[in-house]
C-alpha positions as CSV (number, residue, x, y, z in Angstrom):
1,X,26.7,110.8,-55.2
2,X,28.6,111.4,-52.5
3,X,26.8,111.1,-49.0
4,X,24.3,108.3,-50.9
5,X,26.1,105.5,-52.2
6,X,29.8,105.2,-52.1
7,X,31.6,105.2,-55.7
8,X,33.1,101.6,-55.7
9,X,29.4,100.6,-54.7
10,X,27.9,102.5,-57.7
11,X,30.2,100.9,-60.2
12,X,29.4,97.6,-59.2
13,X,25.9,97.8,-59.8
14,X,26.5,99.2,-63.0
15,X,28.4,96.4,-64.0
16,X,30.3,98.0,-66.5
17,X,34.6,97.6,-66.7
18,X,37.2,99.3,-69.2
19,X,36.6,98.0,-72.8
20,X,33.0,96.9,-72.6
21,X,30.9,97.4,-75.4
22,X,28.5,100.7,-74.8
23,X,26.0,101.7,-76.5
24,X,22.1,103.2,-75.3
25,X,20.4,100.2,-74.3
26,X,23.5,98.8,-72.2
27,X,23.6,102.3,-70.4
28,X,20.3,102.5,-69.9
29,X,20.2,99.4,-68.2
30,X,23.3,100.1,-66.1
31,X,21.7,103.5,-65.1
32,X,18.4,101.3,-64.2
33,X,20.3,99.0,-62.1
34,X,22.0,102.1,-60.3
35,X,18.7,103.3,-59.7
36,X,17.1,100.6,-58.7
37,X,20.1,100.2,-55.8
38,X,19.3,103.8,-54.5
39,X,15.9,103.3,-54.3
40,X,16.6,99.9,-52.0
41,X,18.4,102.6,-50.2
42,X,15.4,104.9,-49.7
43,X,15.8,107.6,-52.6
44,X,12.8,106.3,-54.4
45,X,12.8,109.6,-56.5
46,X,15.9,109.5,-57.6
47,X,17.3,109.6,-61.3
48,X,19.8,108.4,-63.0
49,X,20.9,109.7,-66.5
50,X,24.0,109.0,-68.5
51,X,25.7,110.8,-71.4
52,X,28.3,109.0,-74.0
53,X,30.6,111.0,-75.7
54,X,32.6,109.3,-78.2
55,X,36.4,109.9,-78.2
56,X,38.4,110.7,-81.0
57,X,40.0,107.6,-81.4
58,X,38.0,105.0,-82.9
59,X,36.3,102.7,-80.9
60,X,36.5,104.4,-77.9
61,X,33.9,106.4,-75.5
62,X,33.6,108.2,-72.3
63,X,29.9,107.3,-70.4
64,X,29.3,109.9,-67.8
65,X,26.3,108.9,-65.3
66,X,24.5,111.7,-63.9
67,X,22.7,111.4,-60.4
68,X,20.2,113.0,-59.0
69,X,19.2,111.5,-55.9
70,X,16.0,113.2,-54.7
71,X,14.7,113.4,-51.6
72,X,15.6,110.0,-49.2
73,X,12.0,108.1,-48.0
74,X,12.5,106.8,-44.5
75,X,10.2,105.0,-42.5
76,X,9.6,105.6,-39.0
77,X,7.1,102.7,-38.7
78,X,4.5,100.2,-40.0
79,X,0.7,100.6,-39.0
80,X,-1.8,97.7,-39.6
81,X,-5.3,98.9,-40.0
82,X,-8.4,95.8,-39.8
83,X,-6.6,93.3,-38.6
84,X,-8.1,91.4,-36.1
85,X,-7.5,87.8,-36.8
86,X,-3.1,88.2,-36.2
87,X,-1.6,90.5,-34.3
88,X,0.5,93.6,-35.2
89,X,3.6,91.5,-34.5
90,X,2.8,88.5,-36.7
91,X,1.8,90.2,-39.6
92,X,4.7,92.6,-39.8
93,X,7.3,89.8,-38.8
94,X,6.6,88.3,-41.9
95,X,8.7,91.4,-43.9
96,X,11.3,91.8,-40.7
97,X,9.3,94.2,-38.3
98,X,10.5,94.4,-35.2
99,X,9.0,97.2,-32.1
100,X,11.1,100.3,-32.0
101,X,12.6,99.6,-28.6
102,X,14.2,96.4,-30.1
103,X,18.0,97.8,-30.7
104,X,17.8,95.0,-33.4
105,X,15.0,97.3,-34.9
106,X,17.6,100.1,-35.4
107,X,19.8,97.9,-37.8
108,X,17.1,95.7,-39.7
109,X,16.7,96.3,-43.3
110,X,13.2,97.5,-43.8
111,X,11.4,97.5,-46.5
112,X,11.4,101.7,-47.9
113,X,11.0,101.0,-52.0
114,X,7.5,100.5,-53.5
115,X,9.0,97.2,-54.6
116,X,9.6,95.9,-51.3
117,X,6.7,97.5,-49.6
118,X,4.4,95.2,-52.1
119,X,6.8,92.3,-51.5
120,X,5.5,93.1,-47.8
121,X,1.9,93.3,-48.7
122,X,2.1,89.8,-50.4
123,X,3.8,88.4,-47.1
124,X,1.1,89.4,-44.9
125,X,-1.5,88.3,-47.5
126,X,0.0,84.8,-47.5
127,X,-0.7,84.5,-43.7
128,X,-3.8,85.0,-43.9
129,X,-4.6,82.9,-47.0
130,X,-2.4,79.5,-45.6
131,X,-4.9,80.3,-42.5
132,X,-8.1,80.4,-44.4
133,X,-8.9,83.7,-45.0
134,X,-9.2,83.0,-48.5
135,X,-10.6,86.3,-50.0
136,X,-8.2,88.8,-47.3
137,X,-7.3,91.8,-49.5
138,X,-4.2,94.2,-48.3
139,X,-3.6,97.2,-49.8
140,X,-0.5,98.5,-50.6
141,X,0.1,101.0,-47.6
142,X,-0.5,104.9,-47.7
143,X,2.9,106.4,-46.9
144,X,1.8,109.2,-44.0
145,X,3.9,112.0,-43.6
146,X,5.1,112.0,-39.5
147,X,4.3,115.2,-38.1
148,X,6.6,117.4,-37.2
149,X,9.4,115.1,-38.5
150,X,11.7,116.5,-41.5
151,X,10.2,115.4,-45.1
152,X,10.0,112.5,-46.4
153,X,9.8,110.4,-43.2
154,X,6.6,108.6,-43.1
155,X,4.4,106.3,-41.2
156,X,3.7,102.6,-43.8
157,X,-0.3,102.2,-43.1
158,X,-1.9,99.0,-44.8
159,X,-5.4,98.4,-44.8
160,X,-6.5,95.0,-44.0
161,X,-10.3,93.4,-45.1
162,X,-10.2,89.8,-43.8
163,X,-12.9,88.6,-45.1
164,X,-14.6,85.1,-44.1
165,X,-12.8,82.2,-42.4
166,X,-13.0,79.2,-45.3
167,X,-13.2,76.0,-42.9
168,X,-14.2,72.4,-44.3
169,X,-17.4,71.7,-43.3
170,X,-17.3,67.7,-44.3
171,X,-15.3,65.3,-46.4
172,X,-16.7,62.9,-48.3
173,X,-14.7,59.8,-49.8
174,X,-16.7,58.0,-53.1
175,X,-16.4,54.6,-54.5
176,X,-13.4,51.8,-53.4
């Protein structure tokens, strides 16, 4: 793991200590949470296995994780494709966007995992919904590989279809 996630990082998001109880289902979920960290991190294909061996002396085991990183995802930036009732700025400001000449651009936390790429996509549907575009669809983005950049640094394109503009045309007010 070394180069991806410090050591003293990796063991607390496995949340295990000397003496806990072990068995397959706690190291599973361990090696899920470990995962699921690296993939926050940009390795979205990485894998994380574990081995138990039990020791000789009774009640004891050694649990060995095995990493295996994978290739790291970056994006380079977000593309917005339909939109015309926000801007580019608006819309991507709701998940932390900010234009590539912004030096706080080059330390924001981005979203890179298909988690928090959808987390994005629900954002930017909300704006549209509180503003009345009640049937907006965004789709999760297609990931487009940046040419002549190394692998696995992409381009985040969602696809916007507005739909109508609900407005209320009258209200009425019944019996007293």
């Amino acid at each position: 793991i070394d180069g991806v996630i410090r050591k003293s990082r990796a063991e607390k998001k496995l949340q295990l200590v000397r003496n806990d109880r072990i068995d397959d289902a706690i190291a599973a979920a361990a090696a899920g949470r470990l995962r699921a960290e690296l993939e926050e991190d940009g390795y979205v294909h990485a894998k994380v296995t574990y081995d138990i061996r039990f020791s000789e002396a009774p009640g004891y085991a050694f649990v060995t994780f095995l990493v295996d990183a994978g290739a790291e995802r970056s994006i380079r930036d977000y593309c917005i494709e339909g939109n015309t009732a926000f801007d580019h700025a608006t819309l991507a400001g709701t998940f932390g966007w900010k234009p590539l000449y912004n030096p706080i651009s080059w330390f924001t936390d981005l979203p890179i995992s298909d988690v928090k790429l959808d987390d994005a996509r629900a954002a930017m549907t909300e704006v549209y919904t509180k503003a009345g575009y009640l049937d907006a669809e965004i789709t999760s983005p297609e990931l487009r590989q940046v040419e002549g950049a190394e692998e696995g640094r992409y381009d985040a394109c969602f696809s916007v279809e507005e739909g109508p503009l609900y407005t209320i045309g009258s209200i009425q007010i019944n019996g007293a």
